[in-house]
C-alpha positions as CSV (number, residue, x, y, z in Angstrom):
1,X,2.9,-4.8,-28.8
2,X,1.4,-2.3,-26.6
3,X,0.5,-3.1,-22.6
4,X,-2.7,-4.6,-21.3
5,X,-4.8,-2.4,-19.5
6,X,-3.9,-4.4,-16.4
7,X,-0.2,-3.6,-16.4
8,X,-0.8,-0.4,-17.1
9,X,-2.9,-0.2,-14.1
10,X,0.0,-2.1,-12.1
11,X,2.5,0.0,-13.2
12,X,0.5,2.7,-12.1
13,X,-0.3,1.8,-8.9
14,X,3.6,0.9,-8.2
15,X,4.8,4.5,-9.5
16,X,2.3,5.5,-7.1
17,X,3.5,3.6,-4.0
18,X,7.2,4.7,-5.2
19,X,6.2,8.2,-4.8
20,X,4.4,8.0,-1.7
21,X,7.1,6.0,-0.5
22,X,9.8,8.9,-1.0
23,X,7.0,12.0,0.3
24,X,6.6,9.7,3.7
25,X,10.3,9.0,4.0
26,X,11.0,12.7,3.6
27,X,8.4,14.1,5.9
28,X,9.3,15.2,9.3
29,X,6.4,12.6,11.0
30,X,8.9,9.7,9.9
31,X,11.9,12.0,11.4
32,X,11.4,8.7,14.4
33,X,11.4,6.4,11.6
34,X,8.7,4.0,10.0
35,X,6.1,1.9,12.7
36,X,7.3,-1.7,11.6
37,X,6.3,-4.7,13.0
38,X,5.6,-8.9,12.0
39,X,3.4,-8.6,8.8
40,X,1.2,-10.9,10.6
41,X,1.0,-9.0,13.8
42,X,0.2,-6.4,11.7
43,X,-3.0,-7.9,9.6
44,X,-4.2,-8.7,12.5
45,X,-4.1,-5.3,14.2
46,X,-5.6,-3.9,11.0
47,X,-8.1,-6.0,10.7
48,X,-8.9,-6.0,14.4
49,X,-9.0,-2.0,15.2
50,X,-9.6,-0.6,11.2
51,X,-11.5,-3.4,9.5
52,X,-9.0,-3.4,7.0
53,X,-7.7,-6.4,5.0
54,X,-5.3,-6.7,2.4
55,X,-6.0,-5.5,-1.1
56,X,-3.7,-5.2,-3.6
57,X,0.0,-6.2,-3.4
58,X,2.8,-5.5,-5.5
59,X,6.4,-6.1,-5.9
60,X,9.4,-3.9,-6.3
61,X,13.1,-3.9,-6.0
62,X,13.7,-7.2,-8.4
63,X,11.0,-9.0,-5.6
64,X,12.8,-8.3,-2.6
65,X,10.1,-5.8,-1.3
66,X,6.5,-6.4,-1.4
67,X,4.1,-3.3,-1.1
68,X,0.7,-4.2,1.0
69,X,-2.5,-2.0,0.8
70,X,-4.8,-2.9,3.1
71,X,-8.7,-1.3,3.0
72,X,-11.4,-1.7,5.3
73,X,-14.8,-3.0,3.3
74,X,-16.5,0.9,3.2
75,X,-13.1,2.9,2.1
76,X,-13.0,4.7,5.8
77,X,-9.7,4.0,6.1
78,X,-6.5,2.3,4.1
79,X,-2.7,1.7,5.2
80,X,0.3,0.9,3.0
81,X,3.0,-1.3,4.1
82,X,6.2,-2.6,2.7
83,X,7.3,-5.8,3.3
84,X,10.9,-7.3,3.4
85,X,11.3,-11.0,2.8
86,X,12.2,-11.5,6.4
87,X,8.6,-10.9,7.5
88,X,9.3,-7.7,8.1
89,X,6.4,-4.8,7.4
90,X,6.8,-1.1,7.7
91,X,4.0,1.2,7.9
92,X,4.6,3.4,5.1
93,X,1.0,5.5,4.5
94,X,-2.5,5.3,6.3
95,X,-5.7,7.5,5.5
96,X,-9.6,7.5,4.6
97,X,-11.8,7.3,1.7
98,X,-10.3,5.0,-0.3
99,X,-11.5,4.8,-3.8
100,X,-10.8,1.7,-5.9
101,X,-10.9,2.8,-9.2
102,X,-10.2,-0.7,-11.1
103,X,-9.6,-0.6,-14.5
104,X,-12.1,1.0,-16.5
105,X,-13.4,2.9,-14.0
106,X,-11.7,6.5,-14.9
107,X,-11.3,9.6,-13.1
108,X,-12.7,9.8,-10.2
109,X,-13.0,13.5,-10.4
């Protein structure tokens, strides 16, 4: 009766994106609003200046809005995008040293 590992993991990961979603929304570098652009203008710019590629993908909002993390192979750098069902992707968080804890892999601290 109890959830997989896996959707815990998903679940996780979503909360996560939700959250990060609402501290990017409200900080005052988004006061111009969110870089968005063709999600396939923007895989290709990824790919082409960061090396990254996407990574993990999950849904929210019912499946109207997709959420995108691209990661370059080493974990320099990652980018989080939301996309509409129009095509439609949004920059919503970029950094460095991603770590892809999987499941079963713990804390990484």
């Amino acid at each position: 009766m109890g959830m997989t590992l896996r959707v815990r993991v998903t679940l996780c990961i979503l909360c996560a994106f939700f959250v990060l979603c609402i501290v990017m929304a409200l900080s005052p570098a988004n006061a111009a609003g969110p870089q968005c652009t063709d999600y396939k203008a923007l895989q290709a710019a990824l790919l082409e200046k960061y090396h990254e590629k996407p990574s993990n993908v999950g849904l929210a909002s019912e499946g109207r809005l997709a959420f995108t993390l691209f990661t370059s192979p080493d974990g320099e750098s990652w980018t989080i995008a939301v996309v509409n069902p129009a095509g439609e992707a949004c920059i919503i968080g970029v950094g460095d040293h991603w770590t892809d804890l999987g499941p079963g892999k713990g804390d990484p601290t």
